[in-house]
C-alpha positions as CSV (number, residue, x, y, z in Angstrom):
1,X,-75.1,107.6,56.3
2,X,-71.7,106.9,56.9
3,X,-71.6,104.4,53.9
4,X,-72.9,107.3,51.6
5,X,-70.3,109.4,53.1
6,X,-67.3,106.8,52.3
7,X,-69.5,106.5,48.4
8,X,-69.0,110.1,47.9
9,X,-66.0,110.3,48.7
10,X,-63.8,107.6,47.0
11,X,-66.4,108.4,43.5
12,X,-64.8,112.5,44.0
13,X,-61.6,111.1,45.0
14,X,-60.9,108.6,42.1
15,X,-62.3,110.3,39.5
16,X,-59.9,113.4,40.0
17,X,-56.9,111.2,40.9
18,X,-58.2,109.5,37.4
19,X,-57.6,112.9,35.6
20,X,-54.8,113.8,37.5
21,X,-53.3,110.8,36.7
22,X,-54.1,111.2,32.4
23,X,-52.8,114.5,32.7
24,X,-49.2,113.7,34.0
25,X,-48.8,110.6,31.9
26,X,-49.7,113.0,28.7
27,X,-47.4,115.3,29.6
28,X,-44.4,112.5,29.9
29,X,-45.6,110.8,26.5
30,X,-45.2,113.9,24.9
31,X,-41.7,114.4,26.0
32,X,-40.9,111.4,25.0
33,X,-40.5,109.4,28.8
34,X,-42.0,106.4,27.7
35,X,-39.7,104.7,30.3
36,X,-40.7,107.1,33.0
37,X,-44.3,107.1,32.4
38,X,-44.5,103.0,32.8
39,X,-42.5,103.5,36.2
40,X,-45.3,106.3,37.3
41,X,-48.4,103.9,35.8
42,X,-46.9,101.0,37.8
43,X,-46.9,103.1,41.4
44,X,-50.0,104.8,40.6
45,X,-52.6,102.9,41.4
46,X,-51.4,102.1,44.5
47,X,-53.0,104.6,46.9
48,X,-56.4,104.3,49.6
49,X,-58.8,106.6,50.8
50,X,-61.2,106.0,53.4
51,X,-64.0,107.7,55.4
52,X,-62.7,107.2,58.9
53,X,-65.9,108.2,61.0
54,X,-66.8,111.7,62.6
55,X,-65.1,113.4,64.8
56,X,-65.9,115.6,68.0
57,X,-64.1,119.0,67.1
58,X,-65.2,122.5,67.7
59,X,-62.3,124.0,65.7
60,X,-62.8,122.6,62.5
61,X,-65.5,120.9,60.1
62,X,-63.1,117.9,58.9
63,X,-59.3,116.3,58.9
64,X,-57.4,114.4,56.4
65,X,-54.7,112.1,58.2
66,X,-52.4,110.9,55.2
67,X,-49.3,108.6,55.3
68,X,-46.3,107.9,52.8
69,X,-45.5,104.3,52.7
70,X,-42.5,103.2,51.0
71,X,-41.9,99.5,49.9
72,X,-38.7,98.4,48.1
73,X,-37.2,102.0,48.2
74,X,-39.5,102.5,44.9
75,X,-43.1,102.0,45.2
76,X,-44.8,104.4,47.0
77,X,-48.6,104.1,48.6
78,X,-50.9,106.7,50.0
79,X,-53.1,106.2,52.6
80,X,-55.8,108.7,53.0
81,X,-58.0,109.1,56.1
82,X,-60.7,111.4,56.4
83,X,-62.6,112.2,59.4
84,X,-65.4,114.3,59.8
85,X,-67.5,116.5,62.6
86,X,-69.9,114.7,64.1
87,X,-72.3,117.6,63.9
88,X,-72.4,117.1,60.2
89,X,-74.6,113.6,61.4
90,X,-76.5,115.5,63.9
91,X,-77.4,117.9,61.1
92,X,-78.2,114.9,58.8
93,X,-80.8,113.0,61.0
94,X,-82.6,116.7,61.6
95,X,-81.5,117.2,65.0
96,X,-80.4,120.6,65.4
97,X,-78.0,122.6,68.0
98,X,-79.6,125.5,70.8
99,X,-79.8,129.0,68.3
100,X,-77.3,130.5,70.5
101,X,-74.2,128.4,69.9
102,X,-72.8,130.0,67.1
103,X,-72.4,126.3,65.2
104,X,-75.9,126.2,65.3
105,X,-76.1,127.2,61.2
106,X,-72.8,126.5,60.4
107,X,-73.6,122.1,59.8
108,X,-75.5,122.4,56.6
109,X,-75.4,119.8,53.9
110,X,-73.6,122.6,51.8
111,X,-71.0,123.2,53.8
112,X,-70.8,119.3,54.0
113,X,-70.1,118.8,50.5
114,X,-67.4,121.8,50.7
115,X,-65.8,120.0,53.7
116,X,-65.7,117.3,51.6
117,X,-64.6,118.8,48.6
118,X,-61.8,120.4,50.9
119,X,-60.7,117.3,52.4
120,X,-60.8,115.4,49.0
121,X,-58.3,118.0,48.0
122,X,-55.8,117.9,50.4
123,X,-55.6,113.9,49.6
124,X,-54.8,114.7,46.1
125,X,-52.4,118.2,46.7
126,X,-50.6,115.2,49.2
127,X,-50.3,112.9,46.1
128,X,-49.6,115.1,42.9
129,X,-48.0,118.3,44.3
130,X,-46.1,116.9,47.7
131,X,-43.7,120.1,47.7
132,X,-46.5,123.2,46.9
133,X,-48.1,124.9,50.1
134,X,-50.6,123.5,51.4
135,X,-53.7,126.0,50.6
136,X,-51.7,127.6,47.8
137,X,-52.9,127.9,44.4
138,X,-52.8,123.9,43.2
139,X,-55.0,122.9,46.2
140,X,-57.9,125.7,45.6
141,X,-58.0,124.9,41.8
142,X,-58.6,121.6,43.0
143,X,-61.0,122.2,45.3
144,X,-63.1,123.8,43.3
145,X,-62.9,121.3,40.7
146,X,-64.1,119.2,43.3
147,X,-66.7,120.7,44.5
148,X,-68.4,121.4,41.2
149,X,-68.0,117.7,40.8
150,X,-69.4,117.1,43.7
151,X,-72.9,119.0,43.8
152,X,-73.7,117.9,39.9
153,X,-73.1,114.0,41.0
154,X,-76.5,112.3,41.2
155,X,-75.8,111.0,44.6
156,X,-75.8,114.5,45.5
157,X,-78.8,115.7,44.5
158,X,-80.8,112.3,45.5
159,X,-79.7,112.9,49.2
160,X,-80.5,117.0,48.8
161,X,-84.1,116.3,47.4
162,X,-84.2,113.6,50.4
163,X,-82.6,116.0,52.8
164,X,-85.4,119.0,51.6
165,X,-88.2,116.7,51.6
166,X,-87.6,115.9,55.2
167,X,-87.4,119.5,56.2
168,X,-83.1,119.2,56.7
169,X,-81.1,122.0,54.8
């Protein structure tokens, strides 16, 4: 589970970063910064995300843990950890929580991918926009994005038929 979890993720992550990335480089080859756009093709590559494991949290259904390295005052790497509840496996292998503890609905596969699609988007909100808020307008245009990605990708919908088959929602 956990390595379809990581799959997900980095296929959601790189593919936005990837169009992200086309976007910003168009806009600085049409104002002529050919200079400029080499310099931000060079660094931007250079950046990891990873599915760190699930987490025991009653407050929230996922975290993103992101540092800003620096090497030789120029290049600059991301490093992208996302963590997420551990209820989100209990749900996955069918095992359920007592109907009166109000989390008891709340782990669904759906609200799996949206954690996901949330988490995704604070990774690339960190990279592109580093001085916007942090749930402002840039980070829910890109969460959406994300999550549309996300439930029309085949993986997806392989594991939902799987998950429905099995009697897990």
């Amino acid at each position: 589970m956990e390595q379809l979890i990581n799959l997900l993720i980095q296929k959601t992550y790189h593919h936005y970063k990837e169009n992200y990335y086309q976007e910003i480089k168009q806009k600085l080859l049409s104002l002529k910064q050919e200079k400029l756009a080499q310099v931000f093709l060079a660094s931007f590559h250079n950046s990891f995300v990873s599915f760190a494991g699930w987490e025991f949290n009653y407050n929230r259904f996922g975290s993103t843990l992101s540092r800003q390295l620096t090497y030789l005052d120029e290049i600059i790497i991301y490093q992208h950890e996302i963590k997420l509840n551990r209820h989100f496996l209990f749900s996955l292998m069918g095992y359920s929580l007592p109907a009166e503890n109000l989390l008891a609905y709340q782990f669904t596969f759906s609200k799996l991918l949206e954690t996901i699609a949330e988490e995704v988007a604070h990774c690339l909100v960190r990279e592109f926009y580093p001085n916007v808020e942090e749930h402002g307008t840039e980070f829910k245009e890109i969460e959406k994005n994300v999550l549309v990605y996300l439930k029309q990708e085949k993986i997806t919908k392989l594991v939902k038929k799987e998950l429905e088959r099995n009697g897990i929602t």
